[in-house]
N, C-alpha and C positions, 0 to 999 in steps of 0.2 A: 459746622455741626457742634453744638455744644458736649462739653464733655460730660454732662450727666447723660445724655442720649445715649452717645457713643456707648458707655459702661453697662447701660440699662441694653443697647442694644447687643452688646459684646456678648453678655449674661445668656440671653436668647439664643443666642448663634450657637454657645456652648450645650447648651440645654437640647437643643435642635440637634444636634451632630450628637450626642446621647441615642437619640431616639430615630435613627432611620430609616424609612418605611419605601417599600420600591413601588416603580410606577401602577398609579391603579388602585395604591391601597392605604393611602399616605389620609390616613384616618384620624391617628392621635396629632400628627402633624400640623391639616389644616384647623385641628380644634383649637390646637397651644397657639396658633398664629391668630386667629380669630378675640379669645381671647385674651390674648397683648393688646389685642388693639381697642377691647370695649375695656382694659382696664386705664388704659394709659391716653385713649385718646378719645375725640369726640366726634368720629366721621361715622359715616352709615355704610353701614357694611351690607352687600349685598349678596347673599347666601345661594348659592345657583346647585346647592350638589351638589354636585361634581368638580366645582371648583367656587371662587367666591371673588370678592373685588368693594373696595371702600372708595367712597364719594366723597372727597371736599367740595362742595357746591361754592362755584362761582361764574364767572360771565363763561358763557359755551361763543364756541367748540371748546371740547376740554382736550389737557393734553398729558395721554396715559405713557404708564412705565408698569414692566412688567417682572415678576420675580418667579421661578422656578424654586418647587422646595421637594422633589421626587429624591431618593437616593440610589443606592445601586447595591446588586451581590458579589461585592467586594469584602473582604476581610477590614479590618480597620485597626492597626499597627502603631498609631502615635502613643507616644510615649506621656501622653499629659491625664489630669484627672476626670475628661470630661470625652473620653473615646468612647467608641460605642457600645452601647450595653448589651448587643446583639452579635454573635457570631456569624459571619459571611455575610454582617449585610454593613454599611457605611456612606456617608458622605465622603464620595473622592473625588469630586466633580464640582465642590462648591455651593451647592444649591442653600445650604443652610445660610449660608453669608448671601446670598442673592438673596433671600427671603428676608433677612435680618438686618439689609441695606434698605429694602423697601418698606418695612416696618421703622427705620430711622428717618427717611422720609417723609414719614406721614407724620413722626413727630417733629418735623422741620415745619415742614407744611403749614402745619396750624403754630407753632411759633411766631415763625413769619407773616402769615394770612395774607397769602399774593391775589390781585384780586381772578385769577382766574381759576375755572375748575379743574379739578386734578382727580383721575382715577387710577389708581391703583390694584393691577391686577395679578392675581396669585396663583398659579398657573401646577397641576399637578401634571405626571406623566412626560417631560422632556425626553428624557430620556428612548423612550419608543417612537416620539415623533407625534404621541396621541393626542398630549394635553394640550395643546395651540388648537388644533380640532377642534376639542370639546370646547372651545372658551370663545369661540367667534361670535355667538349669542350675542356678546357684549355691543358691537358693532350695530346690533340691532335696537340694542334700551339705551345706548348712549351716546349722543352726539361729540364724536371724535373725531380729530382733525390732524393728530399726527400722535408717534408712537415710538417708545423710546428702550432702549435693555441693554445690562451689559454682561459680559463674563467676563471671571476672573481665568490668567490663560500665563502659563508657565513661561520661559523663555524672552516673554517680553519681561522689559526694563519695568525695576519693583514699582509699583504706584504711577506707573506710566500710562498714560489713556491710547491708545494704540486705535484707528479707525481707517478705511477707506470706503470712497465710492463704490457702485456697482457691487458684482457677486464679493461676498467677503466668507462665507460658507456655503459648501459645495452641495448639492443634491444628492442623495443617497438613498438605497432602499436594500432592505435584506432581500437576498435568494433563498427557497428550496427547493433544490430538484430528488426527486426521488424516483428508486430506479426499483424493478419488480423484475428478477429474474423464476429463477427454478431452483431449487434445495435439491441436492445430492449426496450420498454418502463420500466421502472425503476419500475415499480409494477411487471412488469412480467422476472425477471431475466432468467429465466428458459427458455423463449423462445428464447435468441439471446446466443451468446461465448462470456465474456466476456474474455480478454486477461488476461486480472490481475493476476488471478488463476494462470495461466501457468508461465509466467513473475517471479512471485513468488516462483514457485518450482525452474525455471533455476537461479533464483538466489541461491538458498537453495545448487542446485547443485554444485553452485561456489565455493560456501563458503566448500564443502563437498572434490571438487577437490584440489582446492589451499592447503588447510590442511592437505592434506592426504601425509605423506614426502616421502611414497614407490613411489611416482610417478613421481617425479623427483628429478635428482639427484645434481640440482644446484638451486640457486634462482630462483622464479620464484614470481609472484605478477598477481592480477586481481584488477583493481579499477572501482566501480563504481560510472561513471562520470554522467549518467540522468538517469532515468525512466518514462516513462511518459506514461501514459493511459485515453485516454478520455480527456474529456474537461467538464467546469464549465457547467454542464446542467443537472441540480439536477432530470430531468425527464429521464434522457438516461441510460441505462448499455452502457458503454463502447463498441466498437467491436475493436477499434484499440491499439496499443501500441510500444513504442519502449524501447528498452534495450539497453543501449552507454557503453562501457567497453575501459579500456585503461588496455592489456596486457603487460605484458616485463617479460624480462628472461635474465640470463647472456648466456645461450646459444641458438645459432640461432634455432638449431632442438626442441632445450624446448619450445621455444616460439610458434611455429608449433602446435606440441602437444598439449599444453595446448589449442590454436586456434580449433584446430579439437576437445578437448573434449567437449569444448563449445557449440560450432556449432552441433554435433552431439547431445547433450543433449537439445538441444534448440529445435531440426528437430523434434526427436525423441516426445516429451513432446508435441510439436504443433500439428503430425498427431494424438494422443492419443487423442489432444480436438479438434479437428475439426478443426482448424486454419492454417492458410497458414504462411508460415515463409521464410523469407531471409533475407540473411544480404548481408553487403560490408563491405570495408578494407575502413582507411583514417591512412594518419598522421605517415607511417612506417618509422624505424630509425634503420639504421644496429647498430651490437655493434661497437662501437669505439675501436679497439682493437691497444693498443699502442707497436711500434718494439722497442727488446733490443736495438738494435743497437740505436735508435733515444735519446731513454730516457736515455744513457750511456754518448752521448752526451749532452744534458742538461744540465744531472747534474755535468759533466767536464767545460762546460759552467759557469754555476751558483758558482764554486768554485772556475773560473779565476777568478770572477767580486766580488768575497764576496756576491756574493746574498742567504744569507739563503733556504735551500734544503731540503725538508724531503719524505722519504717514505709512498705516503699512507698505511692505515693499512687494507683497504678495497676497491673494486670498488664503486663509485658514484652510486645510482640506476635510477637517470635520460638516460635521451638520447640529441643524439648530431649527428646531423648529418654530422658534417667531416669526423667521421667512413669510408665516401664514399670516400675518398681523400686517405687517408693509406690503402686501399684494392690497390691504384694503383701501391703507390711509396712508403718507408718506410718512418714514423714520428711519431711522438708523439702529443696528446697533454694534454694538463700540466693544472692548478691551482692555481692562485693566488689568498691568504687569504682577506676577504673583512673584516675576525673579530671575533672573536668566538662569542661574542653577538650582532652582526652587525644583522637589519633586513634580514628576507629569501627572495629569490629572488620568484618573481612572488605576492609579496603584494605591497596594497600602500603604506608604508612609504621605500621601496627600491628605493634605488639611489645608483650608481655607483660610488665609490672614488678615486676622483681625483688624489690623491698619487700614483695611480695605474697602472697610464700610466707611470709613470718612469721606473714603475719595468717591465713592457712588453717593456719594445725600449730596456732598457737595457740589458732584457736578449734574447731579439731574436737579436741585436747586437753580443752578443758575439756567438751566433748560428752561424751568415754567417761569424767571424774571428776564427772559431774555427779550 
């Protein structure tokens, strides 16, 4: 990557992380991306609403890479001059440098002029699991043959391309249950359902299911994310309540399962105490399952260019929704190291490093000359 790119692209990244817009709404976002690229470059940019995507035209099947630029309701705590100009909301997750790697791309791209096509796709909403959804369109207007993305991911070794085969992030999907008793005067417990009780065993049950290893036969995890019952009114028992769960599993059908034992145990325990129950789904993330075939190239990639290579020793237990993109076409997607003591991604002192986008042009560079 030349070093006027880099600097041009560094500039953006900063500008970007100024300005963070969360899933859904990332409005100023994809304008300032849009226009980077009709000022600086000469590809065709394909404007969808809801999300967008540029064309270098050459011999098809073309071969895409994809960038997330959503942010999060996180605080944003760096100590430099380009933090965010918003309170509670930030880039802690990187997506500003994923956007500002694939915008140095495409000034690679037409540098070079490889003879094949290359689409570059811009992807809002990660974050909820939505924006890979809305962006499948693309699969329909362009002839695509394989598919490529990476993240930047703490822990690993700094500038290190970290990849494996098969699941490398987990399938996940948010819980809520909600539970409907009876409101009583707080002297009189006995006459209303307070949720709590119930609430309380289904959690008991969780803790009872996840533990138990006969029940499944791969990873699987429950977190809980809220509990809430009642409100500040020291004269009420409760009658309402919710339970928030964020489940994952490395396998789809596990994930399921564990869903149904939930649910059923929640049903179950609510008609026992008198209370009405249902839940909903938010937030699902297929596994991201990565093709031999993509990851073989890679790491052929990564050994033309001297880019340091390693085997994970494990899948990620996060999610990601590009999952959706390699269910259509074969790809991968990969890891670059932010640090082994680098802050973790989703706090406030996270910030995305700048060195970073070298190492993404230059190895999805050697991707479309491979």
């Amino acid at each position: 990557m030349l070093q006027e790119h880099y600097e041009l692209c560094q500039s953006l990244r900063h500008e970007l992380h100024q300005h963070p817009e969360l899933s859904g709404k990332e409005v100023w976002t994809k304008a300032r991306l849009i226009r980077f690229l009709q000022d600086h470059t000469s590809v065709k940019i394909v404007d969808k609403g809801d999300y967008f995507y540029a064309i270098y035209h050459g011999k098809k099947p073309a071969i895409a890479f994809r960038a997330d630029y959503d942010a999060l309701p996180i605080d944003d705590k760096i100590p430099t001059d380009y933090r965010s100009q918003f309170d509670g909301l930030g880039h802690k997750c990187g997506h500003d440098g994923h956007s500002a790697t694939l915008c140095g791309l495409v000034l690679e791209v037409e540098r070079i002029k490889p003879e094949r096509e290359v689409i570059f796709l811009f992807q809002p909403a990660e974050e909820t699991g939505e924006g890979a959804k809305i962006c499948q369109s693309v699969f329909n207007e362009q002839d695509i043959s394989e598919f490529y993305a990476y993240h930047n991911y703490p822990t690993e070794p700094y500038k290190m391309v970290s990849v494996m085969p098969g699941t490398i992030c987990l399938t996940s999907k948010g819980l809520s249950l909600y539970f409907e008793g009876k409101t009583s005067h707080a002297s009189q417990p006995e006459a209303g359902i307070n949720p709590a009780f119930t609430i309380a065993k289904v959690i008991a049950e969780i803790e009872r299911i996840t533990n138990d290893t006969s029940l499944f036969e791969k990873f699987v995890r429950c977190t809980i994310v809220e509990v809430s019952v009642g409100e500040k009114a020291f004269g009420v028992s409760a009658g309402k309540g919710v339970l928030r769960l964020t489940i994952r599993a490395y396998e789809e059908s596990e994930l399921a399962l564990l869903e149904q034992m939930i649910v059923e145990h929640a049903n179950k325990l609510s008609i026992a105490a008198g209370i009405k129950f249902h839940y909903d789904e938010q937030d699902y993330f297929p596994a991201t399952v990565n093709h031999q075939v993509a990851v073989d190239k890679l790491w052929q990639a990564c050994e033309k260019i001297n880019q340091p290579i390693r085997a994970l020793p494990e899948f990620f237990r996060s999610s990601e929704d590009y999952g959706y993109y390699i269910q259509k076409v074969p790809g991968a997607m990969f890891f670059i190291g932010d640090g082994e003591d680098y802050p973790k991604l989703h706090t406030v002192e996270f910030d995305f490093p700048d060195e970073l986008i070298k190492v993404g042009v230059d190895v999805f560079s050697a991707l479309i000359t491979a």
